[in-house]
N, C-alpha and C positions, 0 to 999 in steps of 0.2 A: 504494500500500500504506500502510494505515495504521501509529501508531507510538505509544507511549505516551511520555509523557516526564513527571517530580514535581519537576523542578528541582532536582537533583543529580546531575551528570555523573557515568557510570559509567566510561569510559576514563581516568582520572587526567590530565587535560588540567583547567587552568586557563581560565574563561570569566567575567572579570572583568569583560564589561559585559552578562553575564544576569543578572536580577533576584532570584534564589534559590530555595529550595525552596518545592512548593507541592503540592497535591491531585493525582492521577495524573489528565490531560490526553490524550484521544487527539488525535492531528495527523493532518495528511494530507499536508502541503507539507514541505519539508525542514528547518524551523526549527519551533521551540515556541511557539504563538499565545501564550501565558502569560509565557512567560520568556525565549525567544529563544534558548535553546540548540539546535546542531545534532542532526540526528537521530544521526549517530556519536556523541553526547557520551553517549549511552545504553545502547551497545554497550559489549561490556569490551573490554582490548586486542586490536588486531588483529593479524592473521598476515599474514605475508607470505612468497611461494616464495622457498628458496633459489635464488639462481643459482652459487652457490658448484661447486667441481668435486665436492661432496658430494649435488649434483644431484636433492634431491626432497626433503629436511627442511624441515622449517617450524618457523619463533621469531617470536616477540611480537616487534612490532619496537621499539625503546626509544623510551624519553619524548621525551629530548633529541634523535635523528633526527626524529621525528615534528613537535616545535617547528621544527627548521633546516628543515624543505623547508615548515612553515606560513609562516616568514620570508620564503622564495626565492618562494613565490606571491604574499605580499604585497607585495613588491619591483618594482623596474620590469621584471624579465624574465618577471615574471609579467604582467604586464599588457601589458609586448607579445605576447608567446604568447595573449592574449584576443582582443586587436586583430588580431592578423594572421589568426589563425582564422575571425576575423567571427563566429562561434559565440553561442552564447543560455549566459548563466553558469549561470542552472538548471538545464543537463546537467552528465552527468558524465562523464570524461575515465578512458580506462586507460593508467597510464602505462608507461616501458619494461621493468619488473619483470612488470605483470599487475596490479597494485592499481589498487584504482579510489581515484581523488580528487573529492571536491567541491569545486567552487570556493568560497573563502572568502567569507561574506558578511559584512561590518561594519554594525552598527548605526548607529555613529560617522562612516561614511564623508563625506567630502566629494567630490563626484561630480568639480566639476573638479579636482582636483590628478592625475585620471588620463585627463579629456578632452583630446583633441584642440585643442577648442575650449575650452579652460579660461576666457578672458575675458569667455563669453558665458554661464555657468551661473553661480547661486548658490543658495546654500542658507542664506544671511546674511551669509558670509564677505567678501562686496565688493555693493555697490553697483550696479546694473544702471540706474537710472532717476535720471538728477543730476540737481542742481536743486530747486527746492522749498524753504520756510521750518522743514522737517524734517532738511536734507539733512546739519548740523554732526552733531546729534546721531544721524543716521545711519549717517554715516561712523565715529565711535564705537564704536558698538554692533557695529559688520561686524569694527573693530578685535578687542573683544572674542569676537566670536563665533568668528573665526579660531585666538584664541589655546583655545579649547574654556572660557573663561570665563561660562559659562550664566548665574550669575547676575548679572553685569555686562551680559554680551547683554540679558538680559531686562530690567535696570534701565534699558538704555541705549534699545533698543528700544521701551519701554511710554514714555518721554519723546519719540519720535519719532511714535505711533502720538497723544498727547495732542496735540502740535503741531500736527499734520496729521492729522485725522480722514478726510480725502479719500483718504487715502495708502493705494493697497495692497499698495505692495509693503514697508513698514512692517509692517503688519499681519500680512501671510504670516512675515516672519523671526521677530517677536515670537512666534508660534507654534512655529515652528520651534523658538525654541533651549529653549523649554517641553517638547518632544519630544525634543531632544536629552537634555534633562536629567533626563528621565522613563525613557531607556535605550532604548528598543528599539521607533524608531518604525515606521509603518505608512506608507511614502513612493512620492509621485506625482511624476510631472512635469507644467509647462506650460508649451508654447510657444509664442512672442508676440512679436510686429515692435514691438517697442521701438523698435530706433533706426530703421527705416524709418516706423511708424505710432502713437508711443506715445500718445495720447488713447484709439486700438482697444485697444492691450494694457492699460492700466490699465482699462477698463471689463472685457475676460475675467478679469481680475486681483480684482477687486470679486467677480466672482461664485463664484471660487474661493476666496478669502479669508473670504466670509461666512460659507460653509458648514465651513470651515476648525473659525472660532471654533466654529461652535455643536458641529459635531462633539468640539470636545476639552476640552468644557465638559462633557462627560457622554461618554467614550468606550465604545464597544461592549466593548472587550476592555481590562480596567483594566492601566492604566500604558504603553497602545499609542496614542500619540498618531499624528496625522494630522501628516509633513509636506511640503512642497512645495517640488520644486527648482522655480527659474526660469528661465527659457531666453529667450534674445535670439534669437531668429528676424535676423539682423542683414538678411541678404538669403536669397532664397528661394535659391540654388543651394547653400547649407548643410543643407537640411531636411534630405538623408540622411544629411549626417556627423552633425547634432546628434541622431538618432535612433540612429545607432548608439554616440553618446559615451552615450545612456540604457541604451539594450539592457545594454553592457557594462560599467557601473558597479558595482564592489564592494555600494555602496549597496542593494540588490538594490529598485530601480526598478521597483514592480508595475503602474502602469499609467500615460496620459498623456493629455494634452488639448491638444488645439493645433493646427498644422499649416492650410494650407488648401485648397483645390480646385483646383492647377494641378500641369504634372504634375513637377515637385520635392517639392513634398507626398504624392502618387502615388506616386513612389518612396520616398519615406520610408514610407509605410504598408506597401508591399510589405516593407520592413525587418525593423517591430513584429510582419508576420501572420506573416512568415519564424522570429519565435524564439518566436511564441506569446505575444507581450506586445500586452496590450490599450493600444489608442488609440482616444477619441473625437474624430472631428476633425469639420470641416461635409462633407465627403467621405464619409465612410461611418456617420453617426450620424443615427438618428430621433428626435425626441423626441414623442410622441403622448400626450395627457390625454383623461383620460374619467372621470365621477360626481368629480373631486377628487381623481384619481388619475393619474400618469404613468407611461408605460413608454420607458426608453430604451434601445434596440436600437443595436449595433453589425452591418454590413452590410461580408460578406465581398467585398475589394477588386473581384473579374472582377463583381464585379453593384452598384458603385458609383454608374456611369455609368447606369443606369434609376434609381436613387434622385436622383440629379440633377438630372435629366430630368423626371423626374415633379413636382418640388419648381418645378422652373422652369416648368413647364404650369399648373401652381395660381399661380405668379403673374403668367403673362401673363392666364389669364383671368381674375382677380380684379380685375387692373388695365383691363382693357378693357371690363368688367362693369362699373365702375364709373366708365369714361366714357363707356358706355353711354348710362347711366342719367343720368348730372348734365349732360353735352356732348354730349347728339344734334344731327346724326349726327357722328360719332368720325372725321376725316380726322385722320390721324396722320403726324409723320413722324417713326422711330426711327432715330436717332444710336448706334453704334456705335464697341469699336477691335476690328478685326480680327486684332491679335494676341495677344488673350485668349479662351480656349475657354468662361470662363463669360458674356460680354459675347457671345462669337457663337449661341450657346447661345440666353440668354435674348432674343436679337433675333430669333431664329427663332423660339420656342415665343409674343411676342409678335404676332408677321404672323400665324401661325398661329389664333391665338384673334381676330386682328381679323376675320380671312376668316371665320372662322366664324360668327361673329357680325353680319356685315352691314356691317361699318366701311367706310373704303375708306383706302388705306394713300397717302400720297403718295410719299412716297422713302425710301430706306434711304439712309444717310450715312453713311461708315466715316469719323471723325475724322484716321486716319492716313493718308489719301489724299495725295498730293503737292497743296501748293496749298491745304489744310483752312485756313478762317479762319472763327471763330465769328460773327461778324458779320455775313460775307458767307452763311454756311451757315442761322443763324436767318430773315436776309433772305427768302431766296428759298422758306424754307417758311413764311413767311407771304404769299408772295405767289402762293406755289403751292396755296394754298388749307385750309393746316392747320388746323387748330383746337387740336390736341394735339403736343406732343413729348415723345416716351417718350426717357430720358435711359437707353440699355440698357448701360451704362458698368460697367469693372471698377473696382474700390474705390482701384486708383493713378492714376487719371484724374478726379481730383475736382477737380484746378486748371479743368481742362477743362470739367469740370459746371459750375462758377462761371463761368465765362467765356461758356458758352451762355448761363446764366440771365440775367446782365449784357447780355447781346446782345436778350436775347427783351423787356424791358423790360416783362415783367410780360403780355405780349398772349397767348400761347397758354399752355394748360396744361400743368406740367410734373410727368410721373411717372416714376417709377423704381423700383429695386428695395432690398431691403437694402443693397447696396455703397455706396447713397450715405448711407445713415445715419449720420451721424459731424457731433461738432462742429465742424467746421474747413467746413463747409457752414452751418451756420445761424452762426457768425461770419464770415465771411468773403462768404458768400450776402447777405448781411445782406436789403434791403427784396426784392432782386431776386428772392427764393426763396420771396418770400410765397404761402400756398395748396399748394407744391407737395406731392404725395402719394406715398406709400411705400409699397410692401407688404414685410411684414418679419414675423419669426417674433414678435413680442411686443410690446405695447404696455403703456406707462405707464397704468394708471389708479389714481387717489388714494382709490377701495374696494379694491384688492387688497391683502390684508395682503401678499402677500409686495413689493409695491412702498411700499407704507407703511413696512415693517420695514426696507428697505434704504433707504428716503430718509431714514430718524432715524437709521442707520448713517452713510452713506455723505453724510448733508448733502445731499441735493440728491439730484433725478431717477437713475434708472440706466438703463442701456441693454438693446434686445435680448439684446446678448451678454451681459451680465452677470445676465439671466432663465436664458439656457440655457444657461450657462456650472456657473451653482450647481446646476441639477439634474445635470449632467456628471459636476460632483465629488460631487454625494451618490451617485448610481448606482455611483463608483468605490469610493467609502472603505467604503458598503454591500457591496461584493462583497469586497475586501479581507476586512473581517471574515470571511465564511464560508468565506475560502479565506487564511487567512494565509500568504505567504509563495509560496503559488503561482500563477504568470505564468500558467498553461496553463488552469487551473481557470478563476480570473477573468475569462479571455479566453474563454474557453466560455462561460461564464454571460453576461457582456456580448452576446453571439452568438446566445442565445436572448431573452435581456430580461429587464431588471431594472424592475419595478415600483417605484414611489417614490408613498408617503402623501405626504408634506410635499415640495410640489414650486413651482414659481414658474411653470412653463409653462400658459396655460388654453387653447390649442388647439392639436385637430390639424391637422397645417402642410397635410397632406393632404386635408384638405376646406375648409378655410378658412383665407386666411392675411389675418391684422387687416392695417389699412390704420390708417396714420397722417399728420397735414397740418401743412404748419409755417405757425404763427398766432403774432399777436406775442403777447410775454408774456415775465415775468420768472424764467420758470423753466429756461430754456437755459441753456445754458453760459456763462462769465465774457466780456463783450464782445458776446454777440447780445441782441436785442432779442426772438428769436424763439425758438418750444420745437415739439417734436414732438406734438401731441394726437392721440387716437385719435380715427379714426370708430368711431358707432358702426353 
């Protein structure tokens, strides 16, 4: 149901962090895309049944009642009564009287002072990512931002983001306390293996942070800044509590980006679809381009498992196609761990497309075999007749990946999928990894503006993820505006497709996925000799 609202609360309640009066506004969600007052703040006083032994009179119920039970929801018994309900804050709750309550949403909010996980979210207030020749004047700036000091965040922040031009979780706060101090932001989450895999999470970090800037350099809905809590993924058996510390944030958390494809992630997405909050994860998110233009689709959880599937068929045959064509004939032997569903996955959808294709497969290798030694396992499939080894490895097996390549001494060809795209392979890899070939959602090329635009950002090359990371967050901050304030809307819309003009993605992953080779060159990462180049 719609709602008008001109920014001037009609119930005589005081709402000191809405921005004022303004032009009559229809809404649709339960806050004022304009000004950020509630939808009650428009209503005149409410009634409420006596329970009195006078049994069926109704009185206005007073100012001061009304403030103490806003207090006792804002309080910790309010928030365990959120927490223990497991419940989505956008409903509403009837309490023992008959009145209905909404739950309180704060502009202001700091997510963790009421997470579970408090030490692994921020929103500027502490530090996620140490280290770095930004990290003084970081720790500063968190000081500041804590104490709700904006413009000291800001001053202290924009001296960290100058420091370190690399930096994105610098960049993300500096926006942040911009939005805080603009009143009444429009706020995402993202979630990212910092301390398990922080070179991954700074590059999704990049892609979320670009779109950040440009977004709140010119916002859709004036004085509604874009901002971004940030979530340490620390280990994956957190993903559902860190999903339900978002769900149930005062902050009122309209959508997120993060998570990955095992089933911890799985169950956290069950969470998001459980309260009606949108999440784009690699699990249940398309992103397809066409004339200049992208559409990015969120893909309800029971039909995840064929979006998966299908994604890992495009690149077993893309990868086999293309040793096809350069290494006839294609004796392969793919290396595997078989305690990862996307690693057994893609080793299958790989045999699969060899047989098709006329290849002839020599062995399947499960790395976690009793007795697995890279040495003796490279060995014997070049003696067994390979020509190729397909490295079908999950993204926490990359010591592994290194230790193969160092075993193969450069003699068979070595390819893989996205999981081993990351620089801790071309440092580390160093000569051993030469030539080897990637299929992966995006490739660097030095004519795309949007990888031009992010390497005069970002200093240097940017990765896959941080291509489809930025159109993530444009597809979300976009649906935000036409549905401010509303989880359900947004998540609907995500659930049909959100077309994006200005996008970084140039294919669809579904008919073509680009292929990338690591050749030496000076534009890797600090310490490799070598960089990712696109085939064309």
């Amino acid at each position: 149901m719609s709602w008008i609202c001109d920014g001037t609360a009609k119930n005589g309640q005081q709402y000191p962090n809405c921005s004022g009066p303004h032009p009559p506004y229809e809404n649709h969600g339960p806050d004022c895309a304009i000004c950020g007052l509630p939808q009650e703040a428009m209503q005149s006083a409410k009634t409420v049944v006596s329970t009195n032994g006078g049994g069926g009179g109704k009185f206005p119920l007073p100012i001061a009642v009304v403030a103490a039970i806003a207090l006792l929801l804002l309080g910790g018994g309010g928030w365990w009564y959120f927490s223990q309900r497991g419940g989505d804050r956008t409903q509403v709750e009837e309490n023992g009287g008959g009145e209905v309550v909404s739950p309180t949403v704060n502009p202001l909010a700091i997510v963790s002072e009421t997470a579970v996980n408090a030490s692994l979210i921020s929103q500027g207030e502490k530090i996620l990512i140490s280290g770095g020749k930004n990290f003084q004047e970081k720790t500063a700036a968190a000081a500041a931002f804590a104490s709700q000091d904006w413009d000291g965040a800001i001053q202290q922040y924009q001296q960290a983001v100058n420091q370190d031009k690399n930096d994105p979780e610098a960049a993300i706060y500096l926006n942040n306390a911009k939005a805080k101090q603009a009143g009444n932001p429009l706020t995402m989450a993202v979630v990212v293996p910092i301390t398990a895999r922080v070179n991954e999470a700074k590059e999704v970090l990049r892609g979320v942070a670009q779109y950040q800037g440009e977004f709140n350099q010119v916002p859709s809905i004036p004085g509604r800044l874009l901002e971004v809590v940030v979530v340490n993924e620390q280990d994956a058996s957190l993903s559902e509590s860190l999903a339900e510390d978002l769900i149930q944030s005062s902050a009122n958390i309209l959508g997120a980006i993060g998570h990955g494809v095992d089933n911890n992630s799985r169950e956290a997405l069950n969470r998001y679809e459980q309260n009606n909050m949108a999440v784009l994860s690699p699990l249940n998110t398309t992103i397809s381009s066409n004339a200049g233009q992208s559409t990015v689709q969120t893909i309800p959880l029971s039909k995840t498992t064929t979006l998966l599937t299908t994604y890992l068929q495009k690149v077993g045959e893309t990868l086999v196609n293309y040793a096809g064509k350069n290494h006839a004939p294609a004796r392969m032997t793919v290396f595997y761990n078989s305690d990862n569903r996307y690693s057994q996955d893609l080793k299958k959808e790989v045999v699969s497309a060899l047989a098709k294709a006329g290849g002839d497969l020599v062995a399947e290798v499960d790395i976690l075999s009793p007795g697995f030694d890279a040495n003796a396992a490279m060995n014997t499939a070049r003696t067994s007749g390979a020509n190729i080894a397909f490295l079908a490895l999950s993204k926490n097996q990359v010591d592994t990946a290194i230790a193969l390549a160092k075993a193969n001494q450069n003699q068979l060809v070595l390819l893989s999928s996205d999981e081993m795209y990351n620089p801790t392979i071309l440092v580390q890899g160093g000569d051993a990894i030469k030539g080897m070939v990637l299929a992966v959602p995006w490739r660097w090329r030095s004519e795309d503006p949007f990888a031009s635009q992010a390497g005069k950002l970002w200093q240097g090359r940017v990765s896959w993820r941080t291509a489809t990371t930025y159109d993530a967050t444009n597809a979300l901050a976009n649906t935000f505006t036409q549905f401010p304030g509303d989880r359900a809307a947004i998540s609907q819309q995500l659930n049909q497709g959100v077309t994006l003009t200005k996008t970084a993605t140039e294919f669809n992953i579904f008919n073509e996925i680009p292929l990338v080779k690591a050749n030496p060159g000076s534009a890797g990462p600090t310490g490799s000799k070598y960089q990712f180049d696109p085939i064309e």
